[in-house]
C-alpha positions in Angstrom: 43.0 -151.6 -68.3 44.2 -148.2 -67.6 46.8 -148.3 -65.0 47.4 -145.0 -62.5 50.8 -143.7 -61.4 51.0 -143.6 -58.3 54.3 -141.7 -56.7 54.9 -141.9 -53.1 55.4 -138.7 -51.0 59.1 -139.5 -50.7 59.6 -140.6 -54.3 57.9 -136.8 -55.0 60.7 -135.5 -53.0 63.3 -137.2 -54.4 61.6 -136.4 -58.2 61.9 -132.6 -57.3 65.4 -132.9 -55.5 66.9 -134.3 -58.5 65.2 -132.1 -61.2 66.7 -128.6 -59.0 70.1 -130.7 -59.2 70.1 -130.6 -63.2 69.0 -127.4 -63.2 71.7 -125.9 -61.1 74.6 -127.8 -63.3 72.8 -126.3 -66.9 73.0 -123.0 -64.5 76.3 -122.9 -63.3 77.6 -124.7 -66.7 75.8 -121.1 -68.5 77.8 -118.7 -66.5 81.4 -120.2 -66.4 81.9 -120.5 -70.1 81.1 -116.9 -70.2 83.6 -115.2 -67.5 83.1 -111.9 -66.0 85.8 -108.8 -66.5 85.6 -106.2 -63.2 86.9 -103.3 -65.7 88.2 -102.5 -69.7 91.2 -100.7 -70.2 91.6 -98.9 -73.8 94.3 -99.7 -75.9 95.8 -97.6 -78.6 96.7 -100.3 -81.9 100.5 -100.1 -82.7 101.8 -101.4 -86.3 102.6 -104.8 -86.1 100.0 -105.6 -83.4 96.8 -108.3 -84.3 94.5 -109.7 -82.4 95.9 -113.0 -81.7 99.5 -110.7 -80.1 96.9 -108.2 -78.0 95.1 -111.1 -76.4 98.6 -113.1 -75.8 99.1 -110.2 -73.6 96.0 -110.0 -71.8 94.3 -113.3 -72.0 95.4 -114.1 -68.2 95.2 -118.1 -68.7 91.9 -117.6 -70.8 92.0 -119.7 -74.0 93.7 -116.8 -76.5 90.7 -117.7 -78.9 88.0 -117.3 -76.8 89.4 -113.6 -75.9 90.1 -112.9 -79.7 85.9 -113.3 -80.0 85.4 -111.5 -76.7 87.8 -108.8 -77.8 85.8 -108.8 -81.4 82.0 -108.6 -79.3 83.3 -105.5 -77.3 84.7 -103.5 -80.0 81.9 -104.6 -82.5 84.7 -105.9 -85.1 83.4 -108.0 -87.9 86.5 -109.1 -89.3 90.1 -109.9 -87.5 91.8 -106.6 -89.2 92.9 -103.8 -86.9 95.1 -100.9 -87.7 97.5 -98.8 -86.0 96.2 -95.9 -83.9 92.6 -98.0 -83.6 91.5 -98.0 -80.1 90.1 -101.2 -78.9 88.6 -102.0 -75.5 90.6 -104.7 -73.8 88.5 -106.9 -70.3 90.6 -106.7 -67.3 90.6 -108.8 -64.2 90.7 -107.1 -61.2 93.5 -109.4 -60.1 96.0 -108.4 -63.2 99.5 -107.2 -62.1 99.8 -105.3 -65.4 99.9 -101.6 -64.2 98.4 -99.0 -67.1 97.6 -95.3 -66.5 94.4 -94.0 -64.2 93.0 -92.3 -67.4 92.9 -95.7 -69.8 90.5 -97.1 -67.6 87.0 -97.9 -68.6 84.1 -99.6 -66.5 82.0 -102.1 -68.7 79.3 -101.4 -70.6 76.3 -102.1 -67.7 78.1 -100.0 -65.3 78.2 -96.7 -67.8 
C-alpha cells in the first residue's frame, strides 16, 4: 500500500523555519571568510621587502597567509616574486592607525 505524508500545518512551519536557519549560517559563513577592505593604499616595493614582510605590516590580526593571497588577487601576481620599485595595492581598514600620504590612497576596484 502506498502510504501519503501527511505534514501538519505547524510541522510546515517549523520545516520552513529551520531550512531559512541553514541557509542564513551557509550565508553568513560565505561572507566572513572573505573580509571587506573600506580603501587600498599603493605601496612602492623596497629591496629586501617580500610578501610575507609587507603583509606582517598590514595584515591587522588577519591570518598573514590569507593576506599574502589577497595581496596576490589584487595585484594579479602569479607567483610570490616582487621587486624593488614594483607598486602593489595594499587593503586598508578604515580603522588602521597607520598614517600614509593623501595621494597613496586608492578606493577599491567597485568603487572606481
Amino acid at each position: 500500500m502506498k502510504k501519503l505524508l501527511r505534514f501538519s500545518f505547524q510541522d510546515l512551519i517549523i520545516l520552513t523555519l529551520f531550512a531559512i536557519l541553514i541557509a542564513y549560517m551557509f550565508m553568513s559563513v560565505q561572507t566572513s571568510a572573505h573580509p571587506k577592505f573600506d580603501y587600498f593604499i599603493e605601496i612602492e616595493v623596497n629591496d629586501g621587502d617580500t610578501l610575507w614582510s609587507i603583509a606582517s605590516n598590514y595584515s591587522e590580526g588577519m591570518s598573514i597567509q590569507l593576506y599574502i593571497s589577497m595581496l596576490r588577487t589584487h595585484n594579479q601576481l602569479k607567483q610570490d616574486l616582487i621587486y624593488p620599485g614594483q607598486k602593489l595595492l595594499v587593503p586598508q581598514l578604515e580603522s588602521s592607525e597607520v598614517t600614509y600620504n593623501a595621494g597613496n590612497y586608492l578606493l577599491p576596484s567597485e568603487y572606481r
